[in-house]
C-alpha positions as CSV (number, residue, x, y, z in Angstrom):
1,X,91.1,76.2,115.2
2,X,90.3,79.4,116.5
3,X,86.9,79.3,119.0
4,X,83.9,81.8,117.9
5,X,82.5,84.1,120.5
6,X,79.5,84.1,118.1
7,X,78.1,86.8,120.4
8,X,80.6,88.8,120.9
9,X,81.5,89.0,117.0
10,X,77.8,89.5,116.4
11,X,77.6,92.3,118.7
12,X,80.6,93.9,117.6
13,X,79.1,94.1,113.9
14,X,76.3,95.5,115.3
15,X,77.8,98.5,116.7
16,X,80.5,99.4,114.0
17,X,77.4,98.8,110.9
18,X,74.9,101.1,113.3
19,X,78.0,103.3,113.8
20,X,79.4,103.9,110.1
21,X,77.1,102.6,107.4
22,X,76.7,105.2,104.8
23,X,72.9,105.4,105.1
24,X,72.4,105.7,109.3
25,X,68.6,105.0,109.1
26,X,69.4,101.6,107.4
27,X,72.5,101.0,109.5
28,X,70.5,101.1,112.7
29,X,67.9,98.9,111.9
30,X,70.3,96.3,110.4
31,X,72.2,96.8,113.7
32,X,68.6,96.2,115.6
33,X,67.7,93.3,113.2
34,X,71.2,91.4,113.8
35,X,70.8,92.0,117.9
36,X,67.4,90.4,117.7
37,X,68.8,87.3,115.4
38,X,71.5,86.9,118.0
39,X,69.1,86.8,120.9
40,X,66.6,84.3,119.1
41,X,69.9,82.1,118.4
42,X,69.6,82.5,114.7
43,X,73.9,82.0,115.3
44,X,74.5,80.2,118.1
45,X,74.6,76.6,116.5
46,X,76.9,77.6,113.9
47,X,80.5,75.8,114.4
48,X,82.5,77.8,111.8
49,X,83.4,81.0,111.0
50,X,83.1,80.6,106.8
51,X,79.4,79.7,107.9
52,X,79.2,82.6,110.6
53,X,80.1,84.9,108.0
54,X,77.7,83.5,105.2
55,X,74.8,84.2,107.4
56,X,75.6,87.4,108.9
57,X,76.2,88.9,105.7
58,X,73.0,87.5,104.9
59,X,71.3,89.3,106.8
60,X,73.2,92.5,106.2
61,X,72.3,92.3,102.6
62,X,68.7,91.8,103.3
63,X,67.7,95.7,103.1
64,X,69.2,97.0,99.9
65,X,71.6,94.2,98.7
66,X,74.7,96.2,99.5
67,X,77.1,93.7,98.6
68,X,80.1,95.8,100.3
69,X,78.3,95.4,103.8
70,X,79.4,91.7,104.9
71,X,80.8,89.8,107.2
72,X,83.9,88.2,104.9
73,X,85.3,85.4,105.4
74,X,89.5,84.5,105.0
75,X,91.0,81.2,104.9
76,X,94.2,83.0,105.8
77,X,94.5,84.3,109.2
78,X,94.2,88.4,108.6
79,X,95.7,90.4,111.2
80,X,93.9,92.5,113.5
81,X,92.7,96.6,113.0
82,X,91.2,98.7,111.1
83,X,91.6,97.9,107.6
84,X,94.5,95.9,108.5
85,X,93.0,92.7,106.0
86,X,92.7,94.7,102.6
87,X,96.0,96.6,103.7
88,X,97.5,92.7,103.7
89,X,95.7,91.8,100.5
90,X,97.3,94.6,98.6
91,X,100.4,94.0,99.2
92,X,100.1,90.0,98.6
93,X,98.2,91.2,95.1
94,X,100.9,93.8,94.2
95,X,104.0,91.4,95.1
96,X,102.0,88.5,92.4
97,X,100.8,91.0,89.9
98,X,103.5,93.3,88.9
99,X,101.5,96.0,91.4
100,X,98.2,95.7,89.4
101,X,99.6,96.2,86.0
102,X,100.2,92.2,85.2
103,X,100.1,93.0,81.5
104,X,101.0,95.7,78.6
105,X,100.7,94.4,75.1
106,X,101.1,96.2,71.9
107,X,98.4,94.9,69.4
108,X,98.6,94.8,65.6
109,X,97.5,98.1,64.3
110,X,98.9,100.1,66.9
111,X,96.4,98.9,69.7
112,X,97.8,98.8,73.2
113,X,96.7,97.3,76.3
114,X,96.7,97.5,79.9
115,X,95.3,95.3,82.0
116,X,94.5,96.6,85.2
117,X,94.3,93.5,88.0
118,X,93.1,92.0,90.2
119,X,92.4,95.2,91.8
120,X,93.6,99.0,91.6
121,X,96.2,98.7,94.4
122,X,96.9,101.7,96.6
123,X,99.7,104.2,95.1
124,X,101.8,103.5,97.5
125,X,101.8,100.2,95.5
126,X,101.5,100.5,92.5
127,X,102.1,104.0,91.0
128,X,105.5,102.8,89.3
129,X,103.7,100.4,87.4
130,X,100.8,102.2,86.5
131,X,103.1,105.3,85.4
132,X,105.5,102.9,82.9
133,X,102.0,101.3,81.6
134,X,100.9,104.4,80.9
135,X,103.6,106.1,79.2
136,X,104.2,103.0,76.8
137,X,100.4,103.5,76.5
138,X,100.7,106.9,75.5
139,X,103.0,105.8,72.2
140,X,100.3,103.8,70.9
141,X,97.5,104.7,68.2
142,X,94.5,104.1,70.7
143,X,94.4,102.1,74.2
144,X,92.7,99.3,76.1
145,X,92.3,99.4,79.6
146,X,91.5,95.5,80.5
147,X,89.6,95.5,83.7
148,X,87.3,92.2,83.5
149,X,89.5,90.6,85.9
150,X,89.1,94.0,88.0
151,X,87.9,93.2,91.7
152,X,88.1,96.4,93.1
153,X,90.7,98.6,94.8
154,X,91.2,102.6,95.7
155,X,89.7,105.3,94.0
156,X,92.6,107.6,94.3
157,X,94.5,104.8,91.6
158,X,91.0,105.6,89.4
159,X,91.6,109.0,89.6
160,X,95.0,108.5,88.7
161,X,94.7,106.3,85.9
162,X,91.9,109.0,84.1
163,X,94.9,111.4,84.8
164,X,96.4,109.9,81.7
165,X,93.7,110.0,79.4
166,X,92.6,113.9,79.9
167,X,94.3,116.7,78.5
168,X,92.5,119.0,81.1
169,X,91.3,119.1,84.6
170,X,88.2,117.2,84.2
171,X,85.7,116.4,87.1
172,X,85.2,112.6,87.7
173,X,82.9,111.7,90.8
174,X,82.2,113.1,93.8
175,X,82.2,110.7,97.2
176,X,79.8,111.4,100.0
177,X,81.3,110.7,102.9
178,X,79.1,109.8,106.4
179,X,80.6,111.8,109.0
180,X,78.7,111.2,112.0
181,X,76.2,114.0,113.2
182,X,78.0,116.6,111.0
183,X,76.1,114.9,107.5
184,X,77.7,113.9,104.9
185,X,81.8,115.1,104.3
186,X,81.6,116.2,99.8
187,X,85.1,115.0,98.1
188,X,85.3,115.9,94.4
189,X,87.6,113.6,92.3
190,X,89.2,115.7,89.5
191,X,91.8,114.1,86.8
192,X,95.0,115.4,88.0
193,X,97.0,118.4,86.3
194,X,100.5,116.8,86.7
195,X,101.2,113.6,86.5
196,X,105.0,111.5,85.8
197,X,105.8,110.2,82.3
198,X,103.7,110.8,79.3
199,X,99.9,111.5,79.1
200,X,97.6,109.1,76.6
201,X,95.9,112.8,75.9
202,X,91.8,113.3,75.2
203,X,92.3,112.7,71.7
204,X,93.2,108.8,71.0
205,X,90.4,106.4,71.1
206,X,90.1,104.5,74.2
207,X,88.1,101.3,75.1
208,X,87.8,99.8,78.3
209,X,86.7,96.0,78.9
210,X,84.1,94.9,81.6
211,X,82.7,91.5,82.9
212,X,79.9,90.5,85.6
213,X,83.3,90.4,87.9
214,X,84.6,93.6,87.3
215,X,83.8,95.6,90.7
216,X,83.5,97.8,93.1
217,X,87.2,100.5,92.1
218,X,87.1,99.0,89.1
219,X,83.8,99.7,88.1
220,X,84.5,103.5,89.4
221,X,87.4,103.5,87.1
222,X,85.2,102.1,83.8
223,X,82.1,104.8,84.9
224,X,84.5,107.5,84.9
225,X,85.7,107.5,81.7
226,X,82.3,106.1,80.3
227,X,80.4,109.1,81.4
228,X,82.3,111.6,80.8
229,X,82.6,110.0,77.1
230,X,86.0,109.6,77.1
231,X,86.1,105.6,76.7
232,X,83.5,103.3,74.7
233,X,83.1,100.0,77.5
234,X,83.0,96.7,75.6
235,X,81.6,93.5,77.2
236,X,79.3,92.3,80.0
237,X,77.4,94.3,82.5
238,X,79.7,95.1,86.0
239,X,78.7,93.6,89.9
240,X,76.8,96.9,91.1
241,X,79.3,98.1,93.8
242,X,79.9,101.8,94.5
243,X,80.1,102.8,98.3
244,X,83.4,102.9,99.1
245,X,84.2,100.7,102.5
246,X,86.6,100.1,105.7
247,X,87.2,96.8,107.0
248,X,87.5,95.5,110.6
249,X,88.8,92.3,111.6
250,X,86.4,90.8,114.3
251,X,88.3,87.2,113.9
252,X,91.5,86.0,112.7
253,X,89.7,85.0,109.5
254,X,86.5,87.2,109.7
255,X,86.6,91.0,108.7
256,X,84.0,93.2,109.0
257,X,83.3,95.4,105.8
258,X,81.1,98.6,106.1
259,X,80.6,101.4,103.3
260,X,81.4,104.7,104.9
261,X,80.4,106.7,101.5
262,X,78.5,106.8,98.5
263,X,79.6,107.7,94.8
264,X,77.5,110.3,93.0
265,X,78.7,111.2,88.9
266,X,79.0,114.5,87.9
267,X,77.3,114.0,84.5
268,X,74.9,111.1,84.8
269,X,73.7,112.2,88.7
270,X,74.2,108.8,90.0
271,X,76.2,105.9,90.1
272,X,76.7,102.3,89.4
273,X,75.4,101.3,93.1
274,X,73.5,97.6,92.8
275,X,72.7,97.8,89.0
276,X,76.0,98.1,87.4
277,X,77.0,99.9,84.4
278,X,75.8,98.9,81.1
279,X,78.0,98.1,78.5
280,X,78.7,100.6,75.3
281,X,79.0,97.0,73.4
282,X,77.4,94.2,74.9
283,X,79.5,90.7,74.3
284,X,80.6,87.5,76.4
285,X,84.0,88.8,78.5
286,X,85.7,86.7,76.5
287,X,84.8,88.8,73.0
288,X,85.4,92.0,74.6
289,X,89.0,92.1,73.6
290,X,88.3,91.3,70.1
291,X,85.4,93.3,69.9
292,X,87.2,96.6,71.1
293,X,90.0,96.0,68.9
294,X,87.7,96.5,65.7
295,X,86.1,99.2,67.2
296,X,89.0,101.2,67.7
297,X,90.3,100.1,64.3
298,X,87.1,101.6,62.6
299,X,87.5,105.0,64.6
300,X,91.0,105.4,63.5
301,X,89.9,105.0,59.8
């Protein structure tokens, strides 16, 4: 077993949350508050690093509940780097999952759907699938996107997923990025004018299903297309995540998360950040499916 340097790991969290965190007022006093737990030895008796995390991000959640801001533990050793974790998650998810797309299923009636899990996997990843999904998709009489098993992922596989479902340029979110002492960095997530196969279109009804687990890219994906009124969301209220994060491994099985940015929709003039989104039609997850099915039904007449 790998010995903690419960200082030195403490420290190092210290620096990179003071350093990045989205809000810099908030990251330095969480940065102060976990130096002075360190030097009262709030950590020092701990043995493991599953039970170093749990208190760290303990504490890191004790100003606004950010639940992207933790200390995370792994039960498999996660290389080290920047980022270097979720880049081996993805890849582990997308070799067991059909890269994100583990199902497509044509539905009595003309119903299709996608399920999207268990995360939106990086292009590089999973655009193939996503684009075949899609374009069968696109053949049906209206469209479920399945996303209650949907832990989180990258926006840019959001963005391109809307893609299919818009006829026209339409703006999606904007992401404020922290970018030191120049303020925040503005990105603008558009649906994209081109994309491979064969577009859904604006026109066919299109539900999406949500659970309590549904999170973080996944959650980005269902707000899109629930604000903008292009999808009716069918099932339980989503986990509250919206700043987007990097990861840092401070221990073979310990990595650092930190949001670097903050989500902000164009029509609603928030986001989803700690309260979730609220269902179109609230049901258990496991009514959703049958639920959106006759409410797609009815729409098609």
């Amino acid at each position: 077993m790998t010995s903690l340097d419960h200082d030195g790991i403490v420290a190092r969290a210290a620096d990179l949350v003071s350093s990045n965190y989205v809000f810099p007022e908030i990251g330095e006093k969480l940065a102060a508050d976990l130096r002075a737990a360190a030097a009262a030895g709030r950590y020092a008796a701990v043995e493991g690093a599953e039970e170093l995390g749990r208190l760290v991000t303990e504490d890191l959640q004790a100003a606004n509940g950010d639940k992207h801001l933790r200390l995370a533990f792994h039960a498999d050793v996660v290389p080290d780097g920047k980022d270097a974790a979720a880049e081996q998650l993805f890849a582990n998810a997308a070799a067991e999952s059909c890269g994100g797309v583990p199902r497509f299923q044509l539905l009595e009636g003309g119903v299709a759907v996608v399920e999207f899990a268990p995360m939106l996997l990086p292009l590089a990843l999973s655009a193939d699938s996503v684009t075949a999904a899609m374009t069968l998709a696109a053949q049906a009489k209206a469209v479920i996107l399945d996303l209650r098993g949907n832990l989180g992922g990258d926006p840019y596989t959001a963005q391109y997923i809307c893609s299919y479902l818009f006829d026209e340029p339409t703006h999606l979110n904007t992401q404020f990025w922290r970018d030191g002492e120049n303020g925040d960095t503005e990105e603008q997530s558009w649906s994209l004018s081109h994309v491979p196969g064969r577009r859904v279109g604006g026109q066919k009804p299109v539900a999406v299903l949500a659970s309590g687990r549904t999170f973080s890219g996944g959650e980005e994906l269902t707000y899109n297309l629930q604000q903008s009124g292009r999808a009716v969301v069918v099932g339980e209220r989503t986990g509250g995540g919206a700043h987007p994060r990097h990861g840092w491994t401070l221990h073979p099985h310990l990595e650092l998360t930190v949001p670097v940015g903050r989500s902000v929709n164009p029509t609603s003039g928030t986001s989803w950040e700690g309260v979730g989104i609220a269902p179109d039609i609230a049901c258990p997850a496991e009514e959703a499916l049958d639920r959106a099915v006759a409410e797609l039904l009815t729409r098609l007449g």
